[in-house]
C-alpha positions as CSV (number, residue, x, y, z in Angstrom):
1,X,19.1,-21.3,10.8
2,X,15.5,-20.2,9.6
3,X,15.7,-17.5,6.9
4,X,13.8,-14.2,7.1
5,X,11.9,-13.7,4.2
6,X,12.7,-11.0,2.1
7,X,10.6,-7.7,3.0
8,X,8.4,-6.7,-0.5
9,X,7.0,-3.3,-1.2
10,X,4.1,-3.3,-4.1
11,X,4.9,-2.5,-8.0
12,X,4.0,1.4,-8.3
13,X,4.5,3.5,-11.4
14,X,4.1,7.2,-10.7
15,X,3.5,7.6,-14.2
16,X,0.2,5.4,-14.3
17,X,-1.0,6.9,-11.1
18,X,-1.3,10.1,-12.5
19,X,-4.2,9.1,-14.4
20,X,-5.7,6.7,-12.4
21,X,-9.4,6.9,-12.6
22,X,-8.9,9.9,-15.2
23,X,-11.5,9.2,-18.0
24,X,-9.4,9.2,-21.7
25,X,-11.9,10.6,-24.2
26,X,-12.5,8.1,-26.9
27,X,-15.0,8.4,-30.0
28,X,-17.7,11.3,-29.2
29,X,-19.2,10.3,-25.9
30,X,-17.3,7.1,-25.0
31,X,-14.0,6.8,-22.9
32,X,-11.4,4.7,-20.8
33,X,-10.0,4.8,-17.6
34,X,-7.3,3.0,-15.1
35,X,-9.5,1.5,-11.9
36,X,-6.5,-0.7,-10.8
37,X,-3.3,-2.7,-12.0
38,X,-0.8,-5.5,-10.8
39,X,2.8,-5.3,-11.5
40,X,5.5,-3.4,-13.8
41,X,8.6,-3.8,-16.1
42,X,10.1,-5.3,-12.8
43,X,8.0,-8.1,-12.0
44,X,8.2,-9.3,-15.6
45,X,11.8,-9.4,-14.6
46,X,11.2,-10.8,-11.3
47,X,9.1,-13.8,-12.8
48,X,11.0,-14.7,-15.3
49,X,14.5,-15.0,-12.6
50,X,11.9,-16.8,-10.5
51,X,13.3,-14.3,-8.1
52,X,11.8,-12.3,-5.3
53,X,14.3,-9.7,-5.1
54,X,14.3,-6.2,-7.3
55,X,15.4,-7.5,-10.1
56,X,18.9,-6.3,-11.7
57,X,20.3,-3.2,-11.0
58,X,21.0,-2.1,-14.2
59,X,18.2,-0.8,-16.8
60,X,19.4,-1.7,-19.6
61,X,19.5,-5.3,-18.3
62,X,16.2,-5.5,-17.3
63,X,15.3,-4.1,-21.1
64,X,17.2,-6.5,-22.9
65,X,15.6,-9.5,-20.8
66,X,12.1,-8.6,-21.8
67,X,12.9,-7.8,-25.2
68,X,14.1,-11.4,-25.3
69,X,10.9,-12.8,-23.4
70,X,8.9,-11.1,-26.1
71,X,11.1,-11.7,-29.2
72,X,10.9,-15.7,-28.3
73,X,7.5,-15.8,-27.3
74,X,8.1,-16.2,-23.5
75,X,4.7,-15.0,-22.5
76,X,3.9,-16.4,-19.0
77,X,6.0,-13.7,-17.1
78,X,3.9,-11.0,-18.8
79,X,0.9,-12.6,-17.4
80,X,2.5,-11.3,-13.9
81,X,0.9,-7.7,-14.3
82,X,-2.6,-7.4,-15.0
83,X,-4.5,-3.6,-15.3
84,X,-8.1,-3.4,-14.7
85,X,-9.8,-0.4,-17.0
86,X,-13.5,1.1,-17.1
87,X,-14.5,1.3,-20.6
88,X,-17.8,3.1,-21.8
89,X,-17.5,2.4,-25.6
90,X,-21.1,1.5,-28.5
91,X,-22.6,-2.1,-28.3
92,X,-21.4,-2.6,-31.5
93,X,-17.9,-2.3,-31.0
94,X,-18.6,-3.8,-27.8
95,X,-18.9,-6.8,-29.9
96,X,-16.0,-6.8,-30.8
97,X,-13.9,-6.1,-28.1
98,X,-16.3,-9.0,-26.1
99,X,-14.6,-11.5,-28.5
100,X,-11.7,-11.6,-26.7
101,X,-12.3,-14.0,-24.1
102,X,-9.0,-14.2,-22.2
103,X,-10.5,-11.2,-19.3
104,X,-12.5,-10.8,-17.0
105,X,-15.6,-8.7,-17.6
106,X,-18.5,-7.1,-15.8
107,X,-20.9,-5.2,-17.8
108,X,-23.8,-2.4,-17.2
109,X,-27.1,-4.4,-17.2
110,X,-30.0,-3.1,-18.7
111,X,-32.1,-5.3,-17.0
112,X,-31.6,-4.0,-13.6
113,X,-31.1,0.3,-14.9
114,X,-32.2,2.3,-17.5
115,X,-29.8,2.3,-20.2
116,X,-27.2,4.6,-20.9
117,X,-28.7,7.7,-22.9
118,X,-25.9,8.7,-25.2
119,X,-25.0,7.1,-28.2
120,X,-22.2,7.2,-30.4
121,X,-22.3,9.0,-33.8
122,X,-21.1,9.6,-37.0
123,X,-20.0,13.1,-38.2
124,X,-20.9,13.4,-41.8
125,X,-17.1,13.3,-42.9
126,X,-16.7,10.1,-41.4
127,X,-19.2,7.9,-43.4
128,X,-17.0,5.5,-44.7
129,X,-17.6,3.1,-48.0
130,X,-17.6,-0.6,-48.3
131,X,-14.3,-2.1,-49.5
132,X,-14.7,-3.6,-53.1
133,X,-12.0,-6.3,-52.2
134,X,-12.6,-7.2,-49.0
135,X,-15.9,-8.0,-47.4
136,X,-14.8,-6.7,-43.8
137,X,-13.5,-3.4,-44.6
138,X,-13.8,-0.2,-45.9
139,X,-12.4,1.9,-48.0
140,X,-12.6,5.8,-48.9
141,X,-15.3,7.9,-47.6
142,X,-19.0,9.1,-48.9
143,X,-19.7,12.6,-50.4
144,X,-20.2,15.7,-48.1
145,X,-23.8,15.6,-49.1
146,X,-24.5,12.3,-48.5
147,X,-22.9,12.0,-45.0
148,X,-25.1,15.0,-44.3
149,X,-27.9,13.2,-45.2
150,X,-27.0,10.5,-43.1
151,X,-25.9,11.7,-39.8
152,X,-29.2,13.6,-40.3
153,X,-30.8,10.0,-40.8
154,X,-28.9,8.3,-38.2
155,X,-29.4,11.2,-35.3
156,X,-33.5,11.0,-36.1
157,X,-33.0,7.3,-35.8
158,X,-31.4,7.4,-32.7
159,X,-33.9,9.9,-31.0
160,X,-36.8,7.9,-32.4
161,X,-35.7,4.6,-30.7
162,X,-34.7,6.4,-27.3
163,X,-38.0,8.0,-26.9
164,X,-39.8,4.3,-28.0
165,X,-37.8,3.0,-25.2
166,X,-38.5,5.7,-22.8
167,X,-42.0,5.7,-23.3
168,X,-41.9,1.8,-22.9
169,X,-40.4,2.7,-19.3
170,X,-42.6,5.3,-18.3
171,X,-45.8,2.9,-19.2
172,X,-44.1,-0.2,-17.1
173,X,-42.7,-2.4,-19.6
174,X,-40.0,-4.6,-17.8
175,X,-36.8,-3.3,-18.6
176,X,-35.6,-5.9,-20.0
177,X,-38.4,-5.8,-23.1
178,X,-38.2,-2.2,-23.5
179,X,-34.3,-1.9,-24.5
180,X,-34.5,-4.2,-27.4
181,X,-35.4,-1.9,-29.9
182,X,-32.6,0.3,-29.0
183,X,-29.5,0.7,-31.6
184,X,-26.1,-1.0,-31.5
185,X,-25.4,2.5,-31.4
186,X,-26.2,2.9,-28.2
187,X,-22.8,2.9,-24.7
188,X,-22.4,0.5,-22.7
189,X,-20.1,0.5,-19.7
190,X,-18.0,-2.3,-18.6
191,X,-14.9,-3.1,-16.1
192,X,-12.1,-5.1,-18.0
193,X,-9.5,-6.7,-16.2
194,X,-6.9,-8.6,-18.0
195,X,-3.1,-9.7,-18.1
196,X,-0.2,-8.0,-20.1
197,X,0.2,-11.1,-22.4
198,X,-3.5,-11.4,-23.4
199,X,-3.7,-7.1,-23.6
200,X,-0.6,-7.6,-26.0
201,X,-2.9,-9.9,-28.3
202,X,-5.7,-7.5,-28.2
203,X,-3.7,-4.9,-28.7
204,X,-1.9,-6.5,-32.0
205,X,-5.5,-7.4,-33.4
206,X,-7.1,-4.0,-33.0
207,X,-4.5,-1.6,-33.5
208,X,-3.6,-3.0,-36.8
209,X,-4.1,-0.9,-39.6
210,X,-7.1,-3.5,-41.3
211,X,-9.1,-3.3,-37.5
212,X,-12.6,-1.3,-37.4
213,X,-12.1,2.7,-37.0
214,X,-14.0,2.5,-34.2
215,X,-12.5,-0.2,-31.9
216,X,-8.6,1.0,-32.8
217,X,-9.2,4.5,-31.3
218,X,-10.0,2.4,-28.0
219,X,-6.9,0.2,-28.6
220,X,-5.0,3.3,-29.7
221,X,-6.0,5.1,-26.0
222,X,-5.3,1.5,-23.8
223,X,-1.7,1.4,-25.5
224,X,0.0,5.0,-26.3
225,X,-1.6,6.7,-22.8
226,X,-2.3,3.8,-20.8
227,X,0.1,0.3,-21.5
228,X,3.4,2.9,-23.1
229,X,2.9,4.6,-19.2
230,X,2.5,1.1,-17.4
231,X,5.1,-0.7,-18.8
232,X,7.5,1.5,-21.0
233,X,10.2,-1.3,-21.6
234,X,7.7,-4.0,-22.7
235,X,5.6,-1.7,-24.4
236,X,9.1,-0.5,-26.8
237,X,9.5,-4.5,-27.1
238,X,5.5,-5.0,-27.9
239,X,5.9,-1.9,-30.8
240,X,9.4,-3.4,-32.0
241,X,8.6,-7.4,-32.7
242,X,4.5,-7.1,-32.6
243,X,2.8,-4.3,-33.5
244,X,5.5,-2.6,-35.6
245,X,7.4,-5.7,-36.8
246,X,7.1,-8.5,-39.2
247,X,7.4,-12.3,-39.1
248,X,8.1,-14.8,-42.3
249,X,7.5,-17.9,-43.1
250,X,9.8,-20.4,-44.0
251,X,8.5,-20.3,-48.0
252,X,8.2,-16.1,-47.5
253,X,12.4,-16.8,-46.3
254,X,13.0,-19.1,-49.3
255,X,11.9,-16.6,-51.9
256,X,14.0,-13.8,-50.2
257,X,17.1,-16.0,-50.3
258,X,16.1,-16.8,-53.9
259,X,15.6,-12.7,-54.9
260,X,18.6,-11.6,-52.9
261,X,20.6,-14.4,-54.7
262,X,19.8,-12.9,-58.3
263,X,17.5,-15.9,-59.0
264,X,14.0,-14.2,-59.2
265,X,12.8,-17.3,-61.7
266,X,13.8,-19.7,-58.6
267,X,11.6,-17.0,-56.6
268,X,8.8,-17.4,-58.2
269,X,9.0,-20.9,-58.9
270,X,8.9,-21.3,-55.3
271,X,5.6,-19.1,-55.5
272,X,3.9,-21.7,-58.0
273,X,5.0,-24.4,-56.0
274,X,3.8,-23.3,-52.2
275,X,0.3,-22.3,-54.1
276,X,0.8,-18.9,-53.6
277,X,1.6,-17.8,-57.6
278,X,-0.5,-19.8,-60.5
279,X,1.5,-22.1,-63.2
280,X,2.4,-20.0,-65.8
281,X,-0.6,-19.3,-68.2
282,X,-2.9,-19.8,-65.7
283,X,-5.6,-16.7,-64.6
284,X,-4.1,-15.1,-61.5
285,X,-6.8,-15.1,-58.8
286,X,-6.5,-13.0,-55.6
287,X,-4.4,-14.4,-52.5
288,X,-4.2,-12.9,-49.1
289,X,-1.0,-15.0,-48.7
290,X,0.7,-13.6,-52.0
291,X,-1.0,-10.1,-51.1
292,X,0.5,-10.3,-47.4
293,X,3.8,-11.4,-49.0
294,X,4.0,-8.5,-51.3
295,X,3.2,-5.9,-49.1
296,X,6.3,-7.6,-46.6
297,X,8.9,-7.4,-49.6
298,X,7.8,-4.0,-50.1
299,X,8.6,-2.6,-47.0
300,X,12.0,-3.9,-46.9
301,X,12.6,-2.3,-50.2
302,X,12.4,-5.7,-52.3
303,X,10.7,-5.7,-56.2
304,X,8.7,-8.2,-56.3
305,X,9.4,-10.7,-59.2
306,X,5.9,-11.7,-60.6
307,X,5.1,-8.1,-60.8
């Protein structure tokens, strides 16, 4: 006897329709909004049971199956939903974001319209300084009086090269020549469209602490008002083992067995002998790996032996 197939009703969350199409404020002029999505918390469930049905009854069920997905690195079932936003965010961070090449993109030309005339800038609170230790970073903020000076710099800047370009326009200059003096200042728009699994790893990269100001107020806005509505159970998962949580090594696991077994000498021996600590005697150099190492024994309360 032929089977019936199984009457389906499309994934809808209440909760992310609300804001459908509502532009989120981001930055001063830029922002991002929900065009369309694909899927919930349920079809996760659904593709990883293979199943076509709702999915268990039970909550709770359905929580603990996606907190397992994500804790073992099951990613294919959160490729199942995908969300499709309209950004308007600077070129520069646009640069950025562009890196991650796991989405589809469609971006505002400038060589078929004028380009957008806002561009993003910098209050003079918010001029931060160059990091002394690491080369991609910052660290601490300018004086009052010279972040005056500089947003005073930067908005004459800015004016300057969007009247060049407009003039450039106005004479007939192909559009296409007369942007390129333009800042990286200046907003672009953009659709994004891309899966839950790949969001997670742009989300992991840019809200962390060490991303650029800029770009983590974007990722910031896409996870706490956008994904945390879209997804609520994955999203606790995401913010439990990703984004909040920590992972070790198998050398970072043999020094904690080594500390928490009262042998801090075997500890650091192990240090010397993964490359991560000098020999004895030797100059200590800086090490991202001893550095990230430290800062994980620190949060679990830990001393750290060579210190």
């Amino acid at each position: 006897m032929e089977q019936q197939a199984e009457h389906l009703t499309r994934p809808i969350v209440p909760a992310l329709d609300d804001i459908l199409g509502k532009p989120l404020k981001v930055l001063d002029d830029g922002f991002v909004r929900v065009v369309d999505y694909m899927g919930s918390d349920e079809s996760i469930v659904q593709a990883a049971r293979v199943s076509y049905g709702k999915g268990t009854k039970k909550v709770n069920e359905d929580r603990g199956l996606i907190r397992y997905l994500l804790r073992h690195a099951h990613t294919t079932p959160f490729e199942m939903c995908e969300i499709k936003l309209h950004v308007r965010v600077p070129m520069d961070c646009w640069r950025q974001w562009i890196r991650h090449r796991t989405a589809n993109v469609n971006e505002y030309s400038t060589r078929y319209s004028l380009a957008i005339d806002a561009s993003q800038r910098t209050p003079p609170e918010e001029w931060r300084l160059q990091s002394k230790d690491n080369k991609q970073g910052s660290e601490g903020f300018a004086s009052n009086d010279l972040g005056k000076k500089l947003s005073e710099q930067e908005w004459e800047l800015q004016n300057l090269a969007r009247n060049v370009y407009n003039e450039r326009v106005q004479l007939g200059i192909a559009r296409e020549q007369a942007r390129k003096d333009l800042p990286l200042s200046t907003y672009t728009e953009a659709y994004w469209k891309v899966d839950l699994h790949n969001l997670f790893h742009f989300l992991a990269l840019r809200m962390d602490a060490h991303a650029q100001y800029e770009i983590r107020m974007y990722a910031d806005t896409i996870g706490n008002e956008i994904v945390g509505k879209w997804v609520p159970l994955a999203w606790e998962a995401f913010l439990d083992y990703r984004l909040k949580g920590s992972s070790l090594s198998n050398i970072e696991m043999g020094i904690i067995r080594a500390i928490n077994s009262g042998n801090p000498k075997t500890a650091i021996d192990i240090a010397v002998n993964a490359g991560i600590l000098p020999p004895p005697g030797q100059e200590r150099k800086r090490n991202r790996e001893r550095e990230d190492l430290e800062t994980k024994l620190q949060s679990l309360g830990i001393d750290v032996p060579w210190k």
